[in-house]
C-alpha positions in Angstrom: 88.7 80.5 99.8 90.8 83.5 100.6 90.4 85.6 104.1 91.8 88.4 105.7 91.5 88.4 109.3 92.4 91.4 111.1 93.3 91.3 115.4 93.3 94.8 117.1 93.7 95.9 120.8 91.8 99.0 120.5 92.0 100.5 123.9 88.1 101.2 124.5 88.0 103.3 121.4 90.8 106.1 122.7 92.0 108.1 120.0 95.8 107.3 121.4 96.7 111.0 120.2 93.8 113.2 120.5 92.8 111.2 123.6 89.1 110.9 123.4 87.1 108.1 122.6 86.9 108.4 118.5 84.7 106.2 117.2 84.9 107.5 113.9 88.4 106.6 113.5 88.0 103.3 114.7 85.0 102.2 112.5 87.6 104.0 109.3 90.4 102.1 110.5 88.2 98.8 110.0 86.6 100.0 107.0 89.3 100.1 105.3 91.6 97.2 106.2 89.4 95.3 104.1 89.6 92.5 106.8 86.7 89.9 106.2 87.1 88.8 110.1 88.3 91.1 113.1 88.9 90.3 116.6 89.3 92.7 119.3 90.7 93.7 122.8 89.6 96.0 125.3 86.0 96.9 124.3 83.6 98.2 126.2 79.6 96.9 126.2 76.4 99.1 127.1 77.1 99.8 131.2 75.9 102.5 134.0 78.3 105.0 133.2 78.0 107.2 130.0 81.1 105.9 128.7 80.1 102.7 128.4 78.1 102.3 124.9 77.9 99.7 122.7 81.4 99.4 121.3 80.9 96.3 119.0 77.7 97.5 117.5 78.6 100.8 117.2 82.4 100.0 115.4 80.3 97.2 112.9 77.6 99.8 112.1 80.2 102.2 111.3 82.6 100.2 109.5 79.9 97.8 107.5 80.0 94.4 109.5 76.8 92.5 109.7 77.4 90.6 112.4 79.3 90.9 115.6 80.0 89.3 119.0 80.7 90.8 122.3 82.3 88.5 124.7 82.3 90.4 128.7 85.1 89.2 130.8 84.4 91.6 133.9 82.4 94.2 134.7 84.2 97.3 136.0 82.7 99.1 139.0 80.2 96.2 138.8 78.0 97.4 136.2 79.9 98.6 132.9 81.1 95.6 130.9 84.8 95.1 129.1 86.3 92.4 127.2 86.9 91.2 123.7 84.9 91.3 120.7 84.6 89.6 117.1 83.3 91.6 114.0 82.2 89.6 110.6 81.4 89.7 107.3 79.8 86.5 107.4 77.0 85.0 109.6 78.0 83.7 112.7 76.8 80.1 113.6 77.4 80.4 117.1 79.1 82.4 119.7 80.2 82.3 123.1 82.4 83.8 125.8 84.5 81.4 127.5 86.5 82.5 130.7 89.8 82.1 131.6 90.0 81.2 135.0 91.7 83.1 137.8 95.2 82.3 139.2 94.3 81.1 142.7 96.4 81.9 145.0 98.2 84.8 143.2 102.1 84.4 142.9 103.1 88.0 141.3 102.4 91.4 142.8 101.1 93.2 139.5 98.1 94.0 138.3 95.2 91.2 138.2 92.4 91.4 135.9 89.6 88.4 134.9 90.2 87.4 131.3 88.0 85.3 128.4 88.3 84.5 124.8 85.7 85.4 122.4 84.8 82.3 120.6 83.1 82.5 117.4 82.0 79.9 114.5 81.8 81.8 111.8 79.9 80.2 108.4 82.2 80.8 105.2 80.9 77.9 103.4 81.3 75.8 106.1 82.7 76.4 109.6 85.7 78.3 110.4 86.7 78.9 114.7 87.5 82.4 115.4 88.9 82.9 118.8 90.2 86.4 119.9 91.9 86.6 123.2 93.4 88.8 125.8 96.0 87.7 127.9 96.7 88.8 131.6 100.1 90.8 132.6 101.3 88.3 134.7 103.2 84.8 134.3 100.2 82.9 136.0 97.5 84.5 134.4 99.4 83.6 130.9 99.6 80.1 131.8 95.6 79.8 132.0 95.1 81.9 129.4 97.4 79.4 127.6 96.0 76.0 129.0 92.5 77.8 128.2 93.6 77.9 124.6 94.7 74.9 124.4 91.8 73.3 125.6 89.4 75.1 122.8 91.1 74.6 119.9 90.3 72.7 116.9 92.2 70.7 114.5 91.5 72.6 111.2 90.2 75.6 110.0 91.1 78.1 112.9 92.5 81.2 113.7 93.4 82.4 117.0 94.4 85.9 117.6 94.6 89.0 120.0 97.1 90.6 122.4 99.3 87.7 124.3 101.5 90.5 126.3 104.3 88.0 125.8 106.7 88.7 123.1 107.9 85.8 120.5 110.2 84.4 122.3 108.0 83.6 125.3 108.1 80.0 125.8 104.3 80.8 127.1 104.1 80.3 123.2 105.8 77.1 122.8 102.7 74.7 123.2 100.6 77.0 120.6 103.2 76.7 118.4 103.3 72.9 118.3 99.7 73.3 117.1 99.5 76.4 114.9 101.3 78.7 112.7 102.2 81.9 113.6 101.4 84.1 110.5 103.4 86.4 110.8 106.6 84.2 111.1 109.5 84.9 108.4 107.8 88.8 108.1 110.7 90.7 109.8 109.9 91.7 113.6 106.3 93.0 113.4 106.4 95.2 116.0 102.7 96.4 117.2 103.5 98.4 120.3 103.5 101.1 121.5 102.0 102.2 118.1 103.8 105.4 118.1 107.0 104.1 118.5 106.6 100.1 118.1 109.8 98.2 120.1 108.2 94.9 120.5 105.6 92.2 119.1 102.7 90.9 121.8 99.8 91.0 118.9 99.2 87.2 117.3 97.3 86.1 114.5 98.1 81.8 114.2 96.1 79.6 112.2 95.4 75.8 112.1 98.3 73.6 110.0 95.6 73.5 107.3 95.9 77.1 106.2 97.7 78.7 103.9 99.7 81.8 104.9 99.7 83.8 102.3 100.8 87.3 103.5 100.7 89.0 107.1 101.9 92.6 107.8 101.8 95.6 110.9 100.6 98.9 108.9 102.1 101.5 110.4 98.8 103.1 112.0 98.6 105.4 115.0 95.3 105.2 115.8 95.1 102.9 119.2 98.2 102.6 121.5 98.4 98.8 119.3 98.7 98.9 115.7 96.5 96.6 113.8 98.0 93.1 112.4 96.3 91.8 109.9 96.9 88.6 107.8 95.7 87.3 104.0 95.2 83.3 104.2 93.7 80.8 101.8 91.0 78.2 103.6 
């Protein structure tokens, strides 16, 4: 069976050149990717303020995805949720937000901010994990992101994908890489940010050793502050 999987860091929505939250855009940029699985970053759920609406439903509705997963890793003022997301084609057979714990004590000065991975088993005649995951900014917060990771991951069918913040050479990416592919390796330097001007790679799609890599590319989108990386595979 061949899939297209799609990760995207979609900054809440912003229109990175208009500046306003464009959910037309988005839900076109999905549409027509023609990616059967998409995982996303920085989403926003239904909250307080009137910025906060549905962001998964409202993107799948738009862009033709039956089912959907919203997986909260904080709540921002307290009461309007953020986190990662998972849209689908194909029915989910479960779902769950797993968090990745905080670095306790802190060892960096930068900004802190609670992480989770969306975890999804999605039914394509048979199960397939789907795990879409934002990484902290900070060494620490990378390593249990990492050992998080680690801990979930199955040994076939599996794709793992989202915004690392380390670029390839990160030996934060060492252990993964014993594990997985990386889909995108071989394809030139993939750069996904910033997406106006993209000088480096932190956006991952890796699969189990089971799948077949068949093509993987960056389209040259401005439409979030990431571009989209998507990747063609063979189950």
């Amino acid at each position: 069976m061949k899939l297209k999987i799609m990760t995207f860091n979609i900054q809440h929505c912003l229109n990175y050149i208009e500046r306003y939250i464009d959910f037309p855009l988005f839900s076109k940029t999905a549409a027509e990717s023609g990616a059967d699985i998409i995982g996303l970053n920085e989403v926003r759920g239904k909250g307080a303020s009137a910025d906060y609406e549905d962001q998964t439903r409202i993107l799948a509705d738009g862009a033709g995805y039956k089912y959907h997963y919203f997986a909260k890793a904080i709540d921002f003022d307290g009461c309007n949720p953020y986190g990662n997301a998972v849209l689908s084609k194909y029915p989910l057979i479960s779902a769950e937000t797993v968090k990745i714990p905080d670095p306790e004590p802190r060892k960096y000065t930068g900004y802190y901010e609670t992480r989770c991975v969306a975890k999804v088993t999605v039914d394509i005649g048979g199960p397939f994990t789907v795990l879409a995951v934002h990484f902290g900014l900070n060494r620490d917060e990378h390593e249990n992101a990492r050992d998080t990771i680690l801990s979930l991951l199955p040994e076939k069918r599996c794709v793992l994908m989202g915004d690392f913040n380390v670029q390839p050479s990160s030996d934060i990416l060492d252990p993964i890489r014993e594990r997985m592919k990386d889909t995108a390796e071989g394809c030139g330097d993939m750069f996904s940010f910033p997406s106006d001007k993209p000088d480096r790679k932190i956006d991952y799609i890796f699969v189990s050793p089971d799948v077949k890599v068949l093509s993987a590319e960056i389209p040259p989108l401005t439409v979030s502050d990431h571009r989209p990386h998507t990747a063609y595979m063979e189950i």
